[in-house]
mmCIF file as Biopython writes it, N, C-alpha, C and O atoms, coordinates in Angstrom:
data_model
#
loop_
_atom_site.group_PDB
_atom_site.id
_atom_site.type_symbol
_atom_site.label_atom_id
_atom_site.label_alt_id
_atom_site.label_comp_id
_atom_site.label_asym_id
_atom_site.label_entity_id
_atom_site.label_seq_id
_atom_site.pdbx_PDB_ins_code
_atom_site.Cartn_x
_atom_site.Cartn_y
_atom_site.Cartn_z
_atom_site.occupancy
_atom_site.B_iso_or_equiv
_atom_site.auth_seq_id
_atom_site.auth_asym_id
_atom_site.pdbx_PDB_model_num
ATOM 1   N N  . UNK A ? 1  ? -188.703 127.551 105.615 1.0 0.0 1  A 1 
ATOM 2   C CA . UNK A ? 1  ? -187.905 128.302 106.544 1.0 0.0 1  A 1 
ATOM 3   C C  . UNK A ? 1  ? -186.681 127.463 106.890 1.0 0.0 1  A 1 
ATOM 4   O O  . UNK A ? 1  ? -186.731 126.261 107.150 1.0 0.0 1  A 1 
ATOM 5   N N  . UNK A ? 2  ? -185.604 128.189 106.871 1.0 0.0 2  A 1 
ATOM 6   C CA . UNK A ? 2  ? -184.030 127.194 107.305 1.0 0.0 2  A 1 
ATOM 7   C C  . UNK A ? 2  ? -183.990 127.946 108.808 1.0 0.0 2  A 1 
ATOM 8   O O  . UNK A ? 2  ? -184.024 129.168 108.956 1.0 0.0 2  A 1 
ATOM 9   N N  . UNK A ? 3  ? -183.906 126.903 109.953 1.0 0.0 3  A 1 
ATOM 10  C CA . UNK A ? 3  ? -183.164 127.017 110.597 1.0 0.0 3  A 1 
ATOM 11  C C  . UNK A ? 3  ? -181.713 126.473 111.490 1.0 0.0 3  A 1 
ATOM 12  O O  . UNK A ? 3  ? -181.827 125.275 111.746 1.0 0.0 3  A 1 
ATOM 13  N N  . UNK A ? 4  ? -180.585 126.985 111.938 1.0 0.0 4  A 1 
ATOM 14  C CA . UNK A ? 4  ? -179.722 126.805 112.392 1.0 0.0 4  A 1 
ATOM 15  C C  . UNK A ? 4  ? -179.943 126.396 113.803 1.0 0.0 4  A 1 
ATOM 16  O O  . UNK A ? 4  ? -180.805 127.003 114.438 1.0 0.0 4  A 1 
ATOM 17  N N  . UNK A ? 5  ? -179.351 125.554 114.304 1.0 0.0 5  A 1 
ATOM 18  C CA . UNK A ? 5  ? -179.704 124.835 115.428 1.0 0.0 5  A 1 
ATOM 19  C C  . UNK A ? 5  ? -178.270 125.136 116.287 1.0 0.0 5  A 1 
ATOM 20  O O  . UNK A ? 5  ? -177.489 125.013 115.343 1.0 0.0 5  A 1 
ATOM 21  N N  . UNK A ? 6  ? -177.619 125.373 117.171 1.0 0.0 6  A 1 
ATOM 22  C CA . UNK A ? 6  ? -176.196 125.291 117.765 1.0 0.0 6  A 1 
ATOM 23  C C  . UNK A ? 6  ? -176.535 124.853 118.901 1.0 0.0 6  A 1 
ATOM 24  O O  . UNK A ? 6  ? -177.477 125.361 119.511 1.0 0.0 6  A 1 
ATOM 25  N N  . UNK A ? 7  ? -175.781 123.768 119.417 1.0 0.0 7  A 1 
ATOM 26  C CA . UNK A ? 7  ? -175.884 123.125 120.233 1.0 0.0 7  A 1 
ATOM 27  C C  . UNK A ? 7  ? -174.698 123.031 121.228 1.0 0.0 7  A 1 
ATOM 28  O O  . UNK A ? 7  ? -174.251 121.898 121.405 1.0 0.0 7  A 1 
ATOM 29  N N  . UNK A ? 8  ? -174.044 124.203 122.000 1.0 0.0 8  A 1 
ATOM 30  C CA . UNK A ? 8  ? -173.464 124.138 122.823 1.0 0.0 8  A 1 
ATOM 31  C C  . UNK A ? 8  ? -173.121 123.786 124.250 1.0 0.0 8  A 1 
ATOM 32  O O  . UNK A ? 8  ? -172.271 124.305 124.972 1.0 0.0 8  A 1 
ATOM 33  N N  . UNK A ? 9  ? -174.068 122.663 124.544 1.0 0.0 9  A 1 
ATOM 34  C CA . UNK A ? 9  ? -173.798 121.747 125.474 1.0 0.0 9  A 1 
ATOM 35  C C  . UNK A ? 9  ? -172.815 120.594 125.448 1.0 0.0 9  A 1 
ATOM 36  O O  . UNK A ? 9  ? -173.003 119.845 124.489 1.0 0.0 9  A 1 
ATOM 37  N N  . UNK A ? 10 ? -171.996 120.317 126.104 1.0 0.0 10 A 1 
ATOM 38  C CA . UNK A ? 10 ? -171.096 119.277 126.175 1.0 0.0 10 A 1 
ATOM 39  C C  . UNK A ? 10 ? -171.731 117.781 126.608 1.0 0.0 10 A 1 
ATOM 40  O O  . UNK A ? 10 ? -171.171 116.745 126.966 1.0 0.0 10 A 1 
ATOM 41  N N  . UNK A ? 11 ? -172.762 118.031 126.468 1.0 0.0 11 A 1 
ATOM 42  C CA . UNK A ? 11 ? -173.726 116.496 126.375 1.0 0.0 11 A 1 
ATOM 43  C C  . UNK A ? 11 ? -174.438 116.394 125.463 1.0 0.0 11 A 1 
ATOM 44  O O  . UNK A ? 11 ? -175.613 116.037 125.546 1.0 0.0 11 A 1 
ATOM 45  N N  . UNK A ? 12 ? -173.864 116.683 124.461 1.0 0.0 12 A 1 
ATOM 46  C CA . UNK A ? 12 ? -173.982 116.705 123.049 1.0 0.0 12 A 1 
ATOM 47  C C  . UNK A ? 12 ? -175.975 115.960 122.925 1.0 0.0 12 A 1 
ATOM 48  O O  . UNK A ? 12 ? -176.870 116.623 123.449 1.0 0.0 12 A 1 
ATOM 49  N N  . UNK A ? 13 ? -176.207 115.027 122.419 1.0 0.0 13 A 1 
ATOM 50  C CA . UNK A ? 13 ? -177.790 115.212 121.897 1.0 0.0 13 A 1 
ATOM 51  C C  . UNK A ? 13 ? -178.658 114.288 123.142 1.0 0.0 13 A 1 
ATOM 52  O O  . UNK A ? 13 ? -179.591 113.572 122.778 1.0 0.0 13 A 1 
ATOM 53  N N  . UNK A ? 14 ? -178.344 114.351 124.350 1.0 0.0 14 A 1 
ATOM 54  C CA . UNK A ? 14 ? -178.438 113.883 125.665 1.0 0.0 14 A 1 
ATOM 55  C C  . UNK A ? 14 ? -178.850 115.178 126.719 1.0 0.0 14 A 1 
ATOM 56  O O  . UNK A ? 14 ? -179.278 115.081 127.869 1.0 0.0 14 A 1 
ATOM 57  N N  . UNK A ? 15 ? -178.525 116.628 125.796 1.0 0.0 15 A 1 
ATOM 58  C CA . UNK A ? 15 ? -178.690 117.522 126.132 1.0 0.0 15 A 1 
ATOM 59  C C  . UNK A ? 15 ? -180.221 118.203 126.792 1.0 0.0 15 A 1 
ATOM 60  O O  . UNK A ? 15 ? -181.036 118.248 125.871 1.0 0.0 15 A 1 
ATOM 61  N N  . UNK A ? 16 ? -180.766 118.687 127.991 1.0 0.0 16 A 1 
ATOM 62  C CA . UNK A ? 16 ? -182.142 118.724 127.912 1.0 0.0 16 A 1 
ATOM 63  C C  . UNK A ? 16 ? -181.907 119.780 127.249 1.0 0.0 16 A 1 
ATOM 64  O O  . UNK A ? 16 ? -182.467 119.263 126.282 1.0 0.0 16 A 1 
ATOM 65  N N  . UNK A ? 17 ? -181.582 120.851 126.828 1.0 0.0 17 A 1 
ATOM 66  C CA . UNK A ? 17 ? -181.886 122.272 126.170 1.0 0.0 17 A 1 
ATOM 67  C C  . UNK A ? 17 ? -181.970 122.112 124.535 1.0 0.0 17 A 1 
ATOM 68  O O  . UNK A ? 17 ? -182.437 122.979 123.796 1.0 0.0 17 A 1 
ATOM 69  N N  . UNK A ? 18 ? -181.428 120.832 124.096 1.0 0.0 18 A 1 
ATOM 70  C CA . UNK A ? 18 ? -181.204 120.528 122.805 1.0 0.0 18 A 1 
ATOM 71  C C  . UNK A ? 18 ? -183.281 119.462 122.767 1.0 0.0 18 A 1 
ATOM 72  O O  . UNK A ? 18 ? -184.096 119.824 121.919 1.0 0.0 18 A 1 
ATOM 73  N N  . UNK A ? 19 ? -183.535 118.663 123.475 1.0 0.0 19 A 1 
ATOM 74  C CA . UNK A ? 19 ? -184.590 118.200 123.698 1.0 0.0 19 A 1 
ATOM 75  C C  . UNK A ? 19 ? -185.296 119.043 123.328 1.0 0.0 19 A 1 
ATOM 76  O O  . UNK A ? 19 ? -185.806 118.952 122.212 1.0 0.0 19 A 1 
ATOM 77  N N  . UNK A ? 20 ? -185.586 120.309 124.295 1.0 0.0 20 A 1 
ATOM 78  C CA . UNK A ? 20 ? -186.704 121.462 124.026 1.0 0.0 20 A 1 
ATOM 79  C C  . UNK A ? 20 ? -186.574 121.985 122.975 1.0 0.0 20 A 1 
ATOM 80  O O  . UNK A ? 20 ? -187.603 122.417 122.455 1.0 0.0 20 A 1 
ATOM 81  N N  . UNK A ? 21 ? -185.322 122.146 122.280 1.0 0.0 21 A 1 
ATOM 82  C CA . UNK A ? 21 ? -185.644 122.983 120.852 1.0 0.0 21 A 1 
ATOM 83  C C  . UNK A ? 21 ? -186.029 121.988 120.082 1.0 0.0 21 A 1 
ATOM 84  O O  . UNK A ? 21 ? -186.396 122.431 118.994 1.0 0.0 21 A 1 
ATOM 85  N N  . UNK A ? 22 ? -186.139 120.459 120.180 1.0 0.0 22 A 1 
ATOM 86  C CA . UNK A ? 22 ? -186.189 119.612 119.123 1.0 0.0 22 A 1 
ATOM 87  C C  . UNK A ? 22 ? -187.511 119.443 119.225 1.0 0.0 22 A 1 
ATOM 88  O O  . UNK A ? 22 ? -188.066 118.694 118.421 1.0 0.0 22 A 1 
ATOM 89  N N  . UNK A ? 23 ? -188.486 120.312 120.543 1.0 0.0 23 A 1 
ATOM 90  C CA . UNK A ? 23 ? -189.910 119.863 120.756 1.0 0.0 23 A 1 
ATOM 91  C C  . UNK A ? 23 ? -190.558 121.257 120.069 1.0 0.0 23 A 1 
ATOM 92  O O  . UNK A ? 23 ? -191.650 121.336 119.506 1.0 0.0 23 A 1 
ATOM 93  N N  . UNK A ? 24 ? -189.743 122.151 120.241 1.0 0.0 24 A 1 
ATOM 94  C CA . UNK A ? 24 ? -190.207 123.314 119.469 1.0 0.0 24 A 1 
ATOM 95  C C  . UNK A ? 24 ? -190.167 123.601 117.875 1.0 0.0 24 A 1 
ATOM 96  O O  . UNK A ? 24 ? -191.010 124.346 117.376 1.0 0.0 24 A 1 
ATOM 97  N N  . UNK A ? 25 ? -189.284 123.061 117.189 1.0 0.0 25 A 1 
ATOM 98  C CA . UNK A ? 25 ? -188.942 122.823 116.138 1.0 0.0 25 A 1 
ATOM 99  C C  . UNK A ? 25 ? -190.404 121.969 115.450 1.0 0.0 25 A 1 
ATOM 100 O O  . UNK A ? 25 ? -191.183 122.611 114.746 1.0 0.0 25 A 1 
ATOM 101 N N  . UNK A ? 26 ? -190.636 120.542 115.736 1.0 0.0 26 A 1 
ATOM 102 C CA . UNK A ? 26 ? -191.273 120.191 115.926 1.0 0.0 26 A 1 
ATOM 103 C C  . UNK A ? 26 ? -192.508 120.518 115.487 1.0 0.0 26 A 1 
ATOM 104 O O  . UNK A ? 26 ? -193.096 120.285 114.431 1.0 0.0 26 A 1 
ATOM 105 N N  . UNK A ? 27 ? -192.935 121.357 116.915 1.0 0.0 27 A 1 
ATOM 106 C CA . UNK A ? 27 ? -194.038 122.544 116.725 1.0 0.0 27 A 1 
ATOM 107 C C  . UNK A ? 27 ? -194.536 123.742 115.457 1.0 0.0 27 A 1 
ATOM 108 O O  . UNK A ? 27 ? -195.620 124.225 115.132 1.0 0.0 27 A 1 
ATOM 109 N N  . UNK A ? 28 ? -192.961 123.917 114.924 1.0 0.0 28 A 1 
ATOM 110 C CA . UNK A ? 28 ? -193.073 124.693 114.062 1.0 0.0 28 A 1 
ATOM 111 C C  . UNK A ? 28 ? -193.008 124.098 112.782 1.0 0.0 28 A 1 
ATOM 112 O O  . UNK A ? 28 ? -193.113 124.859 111.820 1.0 0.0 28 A 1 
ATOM 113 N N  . UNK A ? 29 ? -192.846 122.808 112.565 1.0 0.0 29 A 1 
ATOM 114 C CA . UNK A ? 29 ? -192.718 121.755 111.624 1.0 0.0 29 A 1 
ATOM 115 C C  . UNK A ? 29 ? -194.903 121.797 110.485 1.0 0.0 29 A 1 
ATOM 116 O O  . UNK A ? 29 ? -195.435 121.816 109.375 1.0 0.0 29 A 1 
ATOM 117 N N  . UNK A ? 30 ? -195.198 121.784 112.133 1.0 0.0 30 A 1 
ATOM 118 C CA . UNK A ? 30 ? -196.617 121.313 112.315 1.0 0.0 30 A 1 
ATOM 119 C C  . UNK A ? 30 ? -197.141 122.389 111.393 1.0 0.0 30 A 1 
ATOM 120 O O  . UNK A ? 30 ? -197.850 121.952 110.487 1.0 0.0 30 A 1 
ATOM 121 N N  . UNK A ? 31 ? -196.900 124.071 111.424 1.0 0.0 31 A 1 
ATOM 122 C CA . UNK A ? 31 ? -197.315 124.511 110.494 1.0 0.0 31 A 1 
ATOM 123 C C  . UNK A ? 31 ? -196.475 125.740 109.458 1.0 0.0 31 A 1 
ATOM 124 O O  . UNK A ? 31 ? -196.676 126.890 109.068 1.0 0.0 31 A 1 
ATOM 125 N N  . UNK A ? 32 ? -195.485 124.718 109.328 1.0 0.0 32 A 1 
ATOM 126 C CA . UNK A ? 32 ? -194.850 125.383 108.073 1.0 0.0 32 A 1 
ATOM 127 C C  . UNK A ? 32 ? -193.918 124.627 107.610 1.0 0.0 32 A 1 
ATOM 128 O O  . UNK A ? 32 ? -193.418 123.940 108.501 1.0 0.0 32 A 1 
ATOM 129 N N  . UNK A ? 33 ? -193.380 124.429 106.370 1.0 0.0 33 A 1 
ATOM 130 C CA . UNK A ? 33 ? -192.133 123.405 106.044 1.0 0.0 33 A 1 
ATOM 131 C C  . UNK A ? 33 ? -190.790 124.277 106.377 1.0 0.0 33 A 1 
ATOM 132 O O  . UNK A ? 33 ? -190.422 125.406 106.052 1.0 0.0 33 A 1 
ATOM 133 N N  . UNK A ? 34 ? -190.194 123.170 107.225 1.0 0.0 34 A 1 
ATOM 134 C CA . UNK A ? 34 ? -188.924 123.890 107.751 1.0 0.0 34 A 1 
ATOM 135 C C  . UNK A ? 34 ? -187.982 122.864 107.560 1.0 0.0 34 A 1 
ATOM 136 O O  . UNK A ? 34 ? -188.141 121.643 107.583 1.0 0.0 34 A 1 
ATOM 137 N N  . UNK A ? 35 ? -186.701 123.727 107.317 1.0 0.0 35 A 1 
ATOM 138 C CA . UNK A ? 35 ? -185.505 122.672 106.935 1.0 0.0 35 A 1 
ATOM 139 C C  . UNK A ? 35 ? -184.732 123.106 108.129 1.0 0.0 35 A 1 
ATOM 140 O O  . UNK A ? 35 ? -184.712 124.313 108.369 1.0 0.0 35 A 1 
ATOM 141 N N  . UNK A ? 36 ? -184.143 122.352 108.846 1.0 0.0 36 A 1 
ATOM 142 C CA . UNK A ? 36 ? -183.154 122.362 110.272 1.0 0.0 36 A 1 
ATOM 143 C C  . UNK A ? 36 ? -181.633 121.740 110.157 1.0 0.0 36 A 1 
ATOM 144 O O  . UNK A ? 36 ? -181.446 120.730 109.478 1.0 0.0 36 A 1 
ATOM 145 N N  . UNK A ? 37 ? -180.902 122.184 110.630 1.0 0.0 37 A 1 
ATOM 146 C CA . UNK A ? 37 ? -179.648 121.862 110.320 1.0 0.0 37 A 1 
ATOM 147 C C  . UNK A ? 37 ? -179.418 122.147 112.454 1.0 0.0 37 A 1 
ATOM 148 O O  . UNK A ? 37 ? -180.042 122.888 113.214 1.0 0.0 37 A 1 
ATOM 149 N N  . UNK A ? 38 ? -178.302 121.197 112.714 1.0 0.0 38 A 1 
ATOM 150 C CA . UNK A ? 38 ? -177.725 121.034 114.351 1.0 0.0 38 A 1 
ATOM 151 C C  . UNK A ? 38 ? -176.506 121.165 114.121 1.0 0.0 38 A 1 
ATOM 152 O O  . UNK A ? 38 ? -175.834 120.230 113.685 1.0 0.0 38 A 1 
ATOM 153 N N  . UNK A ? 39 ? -175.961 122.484 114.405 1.0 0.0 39 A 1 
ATOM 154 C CA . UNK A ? 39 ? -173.891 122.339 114.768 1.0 0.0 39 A 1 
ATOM 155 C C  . UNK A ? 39 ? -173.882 121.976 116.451 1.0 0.0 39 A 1 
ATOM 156 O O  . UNK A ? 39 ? -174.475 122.676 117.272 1.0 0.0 39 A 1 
ATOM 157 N N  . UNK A ? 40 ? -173.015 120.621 116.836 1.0 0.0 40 A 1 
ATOM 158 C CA . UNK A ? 40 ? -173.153 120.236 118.164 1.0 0.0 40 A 1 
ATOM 159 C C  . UNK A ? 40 ? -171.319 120.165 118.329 1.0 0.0 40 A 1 
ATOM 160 O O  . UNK A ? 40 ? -170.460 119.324 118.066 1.0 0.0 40 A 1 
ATOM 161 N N  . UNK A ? 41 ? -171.338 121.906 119.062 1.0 0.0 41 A 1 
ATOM 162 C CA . UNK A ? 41 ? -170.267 122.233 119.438 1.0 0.0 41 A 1 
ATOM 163 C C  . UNK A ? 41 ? -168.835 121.352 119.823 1.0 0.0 41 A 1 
ATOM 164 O O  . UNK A ? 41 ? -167.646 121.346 119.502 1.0 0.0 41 A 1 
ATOM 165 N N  . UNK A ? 42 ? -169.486 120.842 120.451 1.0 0.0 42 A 1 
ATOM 166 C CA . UNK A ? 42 ? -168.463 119.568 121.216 1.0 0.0 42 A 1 
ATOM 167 C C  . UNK A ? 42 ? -167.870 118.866 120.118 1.0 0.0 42 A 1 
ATOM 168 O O  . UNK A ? 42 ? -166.654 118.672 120.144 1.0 0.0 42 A 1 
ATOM 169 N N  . UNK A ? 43 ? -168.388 118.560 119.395 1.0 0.0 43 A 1 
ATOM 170 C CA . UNK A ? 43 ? -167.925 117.907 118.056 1.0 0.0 43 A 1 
ATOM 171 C C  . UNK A ? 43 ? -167.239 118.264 117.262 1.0 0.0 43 A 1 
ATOM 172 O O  . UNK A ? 43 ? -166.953 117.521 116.323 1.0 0.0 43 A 1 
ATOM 173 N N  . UNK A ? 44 ? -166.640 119.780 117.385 1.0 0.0 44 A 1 
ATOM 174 C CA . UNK A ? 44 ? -166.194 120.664 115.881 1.0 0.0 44 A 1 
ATOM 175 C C  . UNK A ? 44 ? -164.720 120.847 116.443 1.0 0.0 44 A 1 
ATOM 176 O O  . UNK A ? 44 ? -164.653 121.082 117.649 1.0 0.0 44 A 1 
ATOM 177 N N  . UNK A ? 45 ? -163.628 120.776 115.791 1.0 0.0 45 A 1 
ATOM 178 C CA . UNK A ? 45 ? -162.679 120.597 116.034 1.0 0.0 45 A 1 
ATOM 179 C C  . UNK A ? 45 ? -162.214 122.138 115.878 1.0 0.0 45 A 1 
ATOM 180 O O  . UNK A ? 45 ? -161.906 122.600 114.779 1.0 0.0 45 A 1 
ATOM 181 N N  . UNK A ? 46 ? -162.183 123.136 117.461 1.0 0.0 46 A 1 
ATOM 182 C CA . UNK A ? 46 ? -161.831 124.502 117.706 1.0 0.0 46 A 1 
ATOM 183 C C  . UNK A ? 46 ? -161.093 124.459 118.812 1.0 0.0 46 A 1 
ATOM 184 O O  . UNK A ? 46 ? -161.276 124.046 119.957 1.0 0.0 46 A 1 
ATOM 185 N N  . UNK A ? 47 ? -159.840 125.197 117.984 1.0 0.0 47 A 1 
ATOM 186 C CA . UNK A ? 47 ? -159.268 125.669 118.787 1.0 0.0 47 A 1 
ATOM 187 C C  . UNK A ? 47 ? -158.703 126.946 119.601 1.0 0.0 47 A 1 
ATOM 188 O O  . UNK A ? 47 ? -158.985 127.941 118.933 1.0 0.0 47 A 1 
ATOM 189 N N  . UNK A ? 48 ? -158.132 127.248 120.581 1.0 0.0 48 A 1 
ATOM 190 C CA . UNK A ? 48 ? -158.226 128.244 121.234 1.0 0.0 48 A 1 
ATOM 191 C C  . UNK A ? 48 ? -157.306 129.544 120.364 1.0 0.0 48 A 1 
ATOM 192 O O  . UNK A ? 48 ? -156.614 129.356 119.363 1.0 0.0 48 A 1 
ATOM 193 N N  . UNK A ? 49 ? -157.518 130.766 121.013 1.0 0.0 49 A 1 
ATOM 194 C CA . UNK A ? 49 ? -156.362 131.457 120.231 1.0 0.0 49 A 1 
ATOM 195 C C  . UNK A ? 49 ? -155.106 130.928 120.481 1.0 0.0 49 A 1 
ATOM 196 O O  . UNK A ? 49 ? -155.037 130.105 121.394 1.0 0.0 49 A 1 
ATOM 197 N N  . UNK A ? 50 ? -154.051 131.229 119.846 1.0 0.0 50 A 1 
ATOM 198 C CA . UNK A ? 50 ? -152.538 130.610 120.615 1.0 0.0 50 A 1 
ATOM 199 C C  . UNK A ? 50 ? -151.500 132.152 120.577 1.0 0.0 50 A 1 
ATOM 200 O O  . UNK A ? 50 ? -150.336 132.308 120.947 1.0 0.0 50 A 1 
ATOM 201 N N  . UNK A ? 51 ? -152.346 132.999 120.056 1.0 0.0 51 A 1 
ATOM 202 C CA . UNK A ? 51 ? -151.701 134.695 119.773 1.0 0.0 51 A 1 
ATOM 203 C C  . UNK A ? 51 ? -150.397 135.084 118.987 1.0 0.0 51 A 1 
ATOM 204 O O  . UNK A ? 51 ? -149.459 135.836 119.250 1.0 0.0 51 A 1 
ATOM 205 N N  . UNK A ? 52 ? -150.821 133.976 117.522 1.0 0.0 52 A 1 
ATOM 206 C CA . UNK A ? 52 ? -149.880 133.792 116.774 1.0 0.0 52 A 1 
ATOM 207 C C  . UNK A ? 52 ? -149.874 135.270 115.686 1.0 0.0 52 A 1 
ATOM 208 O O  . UNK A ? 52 ? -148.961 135.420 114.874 1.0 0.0 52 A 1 
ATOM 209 N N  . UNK A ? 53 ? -151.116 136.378 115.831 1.0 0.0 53 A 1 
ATOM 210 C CA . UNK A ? 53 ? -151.064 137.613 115.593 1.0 0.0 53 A 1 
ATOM 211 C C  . UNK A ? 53 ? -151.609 137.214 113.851 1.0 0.0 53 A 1 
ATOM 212 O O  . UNK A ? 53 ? -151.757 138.168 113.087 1.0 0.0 53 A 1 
ATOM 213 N N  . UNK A ? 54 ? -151.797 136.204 113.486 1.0 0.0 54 A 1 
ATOM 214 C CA . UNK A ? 54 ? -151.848 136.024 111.753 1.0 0.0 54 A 1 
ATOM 215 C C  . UNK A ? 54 ? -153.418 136.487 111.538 1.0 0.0 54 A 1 
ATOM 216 O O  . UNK A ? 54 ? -153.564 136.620 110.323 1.0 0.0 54 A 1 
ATOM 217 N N  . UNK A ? 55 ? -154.456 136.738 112.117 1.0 0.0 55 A 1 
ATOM 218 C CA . UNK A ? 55 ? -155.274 137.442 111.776 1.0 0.0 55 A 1 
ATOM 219 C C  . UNK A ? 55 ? -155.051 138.923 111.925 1.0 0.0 55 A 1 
ATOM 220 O O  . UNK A ? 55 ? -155.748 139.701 111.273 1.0 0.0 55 A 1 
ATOM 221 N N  . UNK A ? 56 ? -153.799 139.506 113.029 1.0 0.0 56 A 1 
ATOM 222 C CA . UNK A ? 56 ? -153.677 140.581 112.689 1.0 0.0 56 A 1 
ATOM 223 C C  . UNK A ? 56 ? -152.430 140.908 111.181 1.0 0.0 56 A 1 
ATOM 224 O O  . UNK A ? 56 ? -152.157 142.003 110.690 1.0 0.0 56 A 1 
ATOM 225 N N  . UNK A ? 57 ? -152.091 140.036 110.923 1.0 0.0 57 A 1 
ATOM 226 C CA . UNK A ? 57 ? -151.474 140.326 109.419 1.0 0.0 57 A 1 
ATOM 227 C C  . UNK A ? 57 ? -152.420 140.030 108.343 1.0 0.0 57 A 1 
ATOM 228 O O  . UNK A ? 57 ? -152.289 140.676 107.304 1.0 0.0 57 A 1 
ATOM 229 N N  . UNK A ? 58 ? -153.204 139.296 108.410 1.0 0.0 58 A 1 
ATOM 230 C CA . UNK A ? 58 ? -154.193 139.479 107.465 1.0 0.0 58 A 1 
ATOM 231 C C  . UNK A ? 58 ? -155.305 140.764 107.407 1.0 0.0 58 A 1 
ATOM 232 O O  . UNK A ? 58 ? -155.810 140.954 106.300 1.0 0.0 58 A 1 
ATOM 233 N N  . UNK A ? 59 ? -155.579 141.349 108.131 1.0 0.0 59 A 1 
ATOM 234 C CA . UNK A ? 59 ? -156.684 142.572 108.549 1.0 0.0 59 A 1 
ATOM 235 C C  . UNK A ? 59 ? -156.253 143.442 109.253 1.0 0.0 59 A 1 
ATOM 236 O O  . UNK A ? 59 ? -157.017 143.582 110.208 1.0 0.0 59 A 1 
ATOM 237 N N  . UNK A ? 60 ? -155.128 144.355 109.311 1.0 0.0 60 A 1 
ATOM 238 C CA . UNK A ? 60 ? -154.278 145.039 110.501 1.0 0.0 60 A 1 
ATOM 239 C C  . UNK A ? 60 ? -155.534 146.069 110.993 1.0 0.0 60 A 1 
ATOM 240 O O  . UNK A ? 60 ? -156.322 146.725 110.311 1.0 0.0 60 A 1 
ATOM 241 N N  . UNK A ? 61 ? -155.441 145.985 111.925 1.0 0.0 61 A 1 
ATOM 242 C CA . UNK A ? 61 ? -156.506 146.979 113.156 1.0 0.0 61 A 1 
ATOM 243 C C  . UNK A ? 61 ? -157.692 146.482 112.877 1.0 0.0 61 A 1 
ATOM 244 O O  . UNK A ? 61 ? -158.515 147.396 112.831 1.0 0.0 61 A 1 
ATOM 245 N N  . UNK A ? 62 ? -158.185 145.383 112.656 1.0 0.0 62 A 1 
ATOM 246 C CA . UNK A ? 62 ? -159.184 144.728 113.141 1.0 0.0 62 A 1 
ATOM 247 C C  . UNK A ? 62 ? -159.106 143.897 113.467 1.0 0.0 62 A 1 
ATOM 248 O O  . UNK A ? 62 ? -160.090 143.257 113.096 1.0 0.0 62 A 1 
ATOM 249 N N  . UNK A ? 63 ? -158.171 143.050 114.308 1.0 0.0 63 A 1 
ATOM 250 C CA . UNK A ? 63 ? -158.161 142.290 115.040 1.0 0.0 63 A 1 
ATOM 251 C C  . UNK A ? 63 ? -159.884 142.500 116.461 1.0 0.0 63 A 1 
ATOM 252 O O  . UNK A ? 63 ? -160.349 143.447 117.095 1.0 0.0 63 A 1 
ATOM 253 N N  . UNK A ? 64 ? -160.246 140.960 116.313 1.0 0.0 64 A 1 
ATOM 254 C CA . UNK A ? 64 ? -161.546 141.206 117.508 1.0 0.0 64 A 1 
ATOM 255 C C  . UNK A ? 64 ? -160.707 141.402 118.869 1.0 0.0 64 A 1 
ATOM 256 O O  . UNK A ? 64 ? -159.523 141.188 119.130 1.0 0.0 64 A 1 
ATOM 257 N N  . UNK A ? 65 ? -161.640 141.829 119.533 1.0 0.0 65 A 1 
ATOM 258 C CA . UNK A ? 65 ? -160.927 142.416 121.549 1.0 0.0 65 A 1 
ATOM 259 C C  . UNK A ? 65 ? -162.119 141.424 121.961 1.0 0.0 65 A 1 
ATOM 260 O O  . UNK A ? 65 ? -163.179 141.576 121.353 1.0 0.0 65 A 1 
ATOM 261 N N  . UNK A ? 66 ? -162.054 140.595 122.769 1.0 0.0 66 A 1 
ATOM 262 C CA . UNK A ? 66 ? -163.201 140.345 123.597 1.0 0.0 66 A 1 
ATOM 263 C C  . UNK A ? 66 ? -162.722 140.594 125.491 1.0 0.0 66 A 1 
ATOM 264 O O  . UNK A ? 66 ? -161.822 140.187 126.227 1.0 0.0 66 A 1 
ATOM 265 N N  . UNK A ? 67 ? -163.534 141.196 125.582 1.0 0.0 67 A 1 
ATOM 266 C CA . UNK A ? 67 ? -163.767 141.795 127.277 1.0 0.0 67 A 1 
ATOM 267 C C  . UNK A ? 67 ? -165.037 141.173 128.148 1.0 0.0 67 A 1 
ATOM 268 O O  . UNK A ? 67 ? -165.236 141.549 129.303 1.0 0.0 67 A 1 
#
């Protein structure tokens, strides 16, 4: 089984919510072979929109809306 791990705490692996999945994981280690992979947000170099519109020239009228 692969799972994806995202780790969006800004206390990157100091994190308690990152702890508990690493105790649950773990758990699920115990009866099945699992491969795990961690993206730890804080770390990934994203940036904000800047509303330079170039995803709406690449895909016109699907640009995402978030509300």
């Amino acid at each position: 089984m692969d799972v994806l791990i995202i780790n969006g705490s800004p206390k990157g692996a100091k994190s308690n919510s990152l702890k508990l999945t690493e105790a649950f994981l773990q758990g699920m280690k115990e009866t099945s072979t699992v491969h795990s992979e961690t993206l730890t947000i804080s770390k990934l170099d994203i940036k904000p929109c800047i509303g330079c519109f170039h995803c709406w020239k690449e895909t016109p009228w699907k640009m995402l809306h978030f509300r």
